[in-house]
C-alpha atoms as one frame of an Amber mdcrd trajectory, in Angstrom:
protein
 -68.060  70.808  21.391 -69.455  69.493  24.582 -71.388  66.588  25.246 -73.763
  66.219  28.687 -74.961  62.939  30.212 -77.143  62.761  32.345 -78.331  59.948
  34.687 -80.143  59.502  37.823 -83.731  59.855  37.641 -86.603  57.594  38.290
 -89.178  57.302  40.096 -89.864  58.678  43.826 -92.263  59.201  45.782 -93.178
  62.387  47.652 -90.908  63.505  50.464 -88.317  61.398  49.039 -84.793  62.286
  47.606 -82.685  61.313  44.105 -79.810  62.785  43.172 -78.991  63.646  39.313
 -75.921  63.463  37.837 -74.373  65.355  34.515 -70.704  64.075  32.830 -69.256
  66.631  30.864 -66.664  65.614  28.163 -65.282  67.597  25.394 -63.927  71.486
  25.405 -65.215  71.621  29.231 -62.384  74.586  29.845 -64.149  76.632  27.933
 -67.475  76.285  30.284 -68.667  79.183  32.046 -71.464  78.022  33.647 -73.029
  74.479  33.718 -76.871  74.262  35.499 -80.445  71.845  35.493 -83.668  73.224
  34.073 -86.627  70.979  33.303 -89.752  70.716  31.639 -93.443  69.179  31.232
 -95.391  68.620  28.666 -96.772  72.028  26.739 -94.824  73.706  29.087 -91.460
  76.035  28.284 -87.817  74.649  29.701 -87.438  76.197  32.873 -84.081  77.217
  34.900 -83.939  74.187  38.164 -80.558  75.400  39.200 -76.899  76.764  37.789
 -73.248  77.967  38.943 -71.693  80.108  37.207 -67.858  80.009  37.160 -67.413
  82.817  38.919 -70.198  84.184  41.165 -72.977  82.051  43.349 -75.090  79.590
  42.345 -79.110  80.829  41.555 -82.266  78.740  42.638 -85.566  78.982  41.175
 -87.756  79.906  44.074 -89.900  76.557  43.626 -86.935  74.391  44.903 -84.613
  77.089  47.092 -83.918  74.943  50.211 -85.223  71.578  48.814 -82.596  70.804
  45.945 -78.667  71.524  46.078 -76.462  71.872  43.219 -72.595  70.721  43.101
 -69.217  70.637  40.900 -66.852  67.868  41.224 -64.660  69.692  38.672 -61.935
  66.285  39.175 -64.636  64.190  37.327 -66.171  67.024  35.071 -69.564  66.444
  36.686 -72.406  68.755  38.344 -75.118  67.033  40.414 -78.294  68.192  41.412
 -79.512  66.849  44.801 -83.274  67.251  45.270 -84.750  66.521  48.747 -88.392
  66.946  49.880 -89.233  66.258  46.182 -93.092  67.085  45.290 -95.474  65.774
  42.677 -95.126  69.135  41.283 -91.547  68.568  40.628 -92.045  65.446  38.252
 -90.467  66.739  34.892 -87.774  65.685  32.494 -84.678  67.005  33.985 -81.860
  68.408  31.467 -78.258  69.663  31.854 -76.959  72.503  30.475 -73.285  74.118
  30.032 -72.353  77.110  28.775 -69.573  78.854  27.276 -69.332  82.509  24.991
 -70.580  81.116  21.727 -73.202  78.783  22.757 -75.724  76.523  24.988 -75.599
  73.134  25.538 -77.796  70.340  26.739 -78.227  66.540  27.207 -80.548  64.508
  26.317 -82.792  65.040  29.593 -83.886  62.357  32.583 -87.434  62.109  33.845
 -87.973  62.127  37.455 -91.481  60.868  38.272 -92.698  62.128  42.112 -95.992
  59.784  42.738 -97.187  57.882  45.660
């Protein structure tokens, strides 16, 4: 099993920056890939950002050059860096890791963008 916390959201307002964190504990070598997606209300769980093990990372279009994704593999943590953040981009932000047999996901952390 693998257990995800995540922690760093808030509030922000536009043009301004927050940076999310994830702590992975549990059977973390058998991780392939750990990433962010988030969601709004009546809307489906979309991909923010992953890295694969092996291979480069993958953006969705809506945040390529605005957010930045990391590994700090000495503290079993991925962090999600979002700059320039938009209104658009308020949402409840959730990690994910992956290995062979299954996904997993943390509880989520909302990040509010309003003036």
């Amino acid at each position: 099993q693998v257990q995800l916390v995540e922690s760093g959201g808030g509030l922000v307002q536009p043009g301004g920056s927050l940076r999310l964190s994830c702590a992975a504990s549990g059977t973390i070598f058998s991780i392939n890939a750990m990433g962010w997606y988030r969601q709004t209300p009546g809307k489906q769980r979309e991909l923010v950002a992953e890295m694969p093990s092996v291979g480069s990372t993958n953006y969705a279009d809506s945040v390529k050059g605005r957010f930045t994704i990391s590994r700090d593999n000495a503290k079993n943590t991925v962090y999600l860096q979002m700059n320039s953040l938009k209104p658009e981009d308020t949402a409840v932000y959730y990690c994910n890791a992956a290995n062979n047999l299954k996904d997993y996901w943390g509880k989520g952390t909302l990040v509010t963008v309003s003036s």
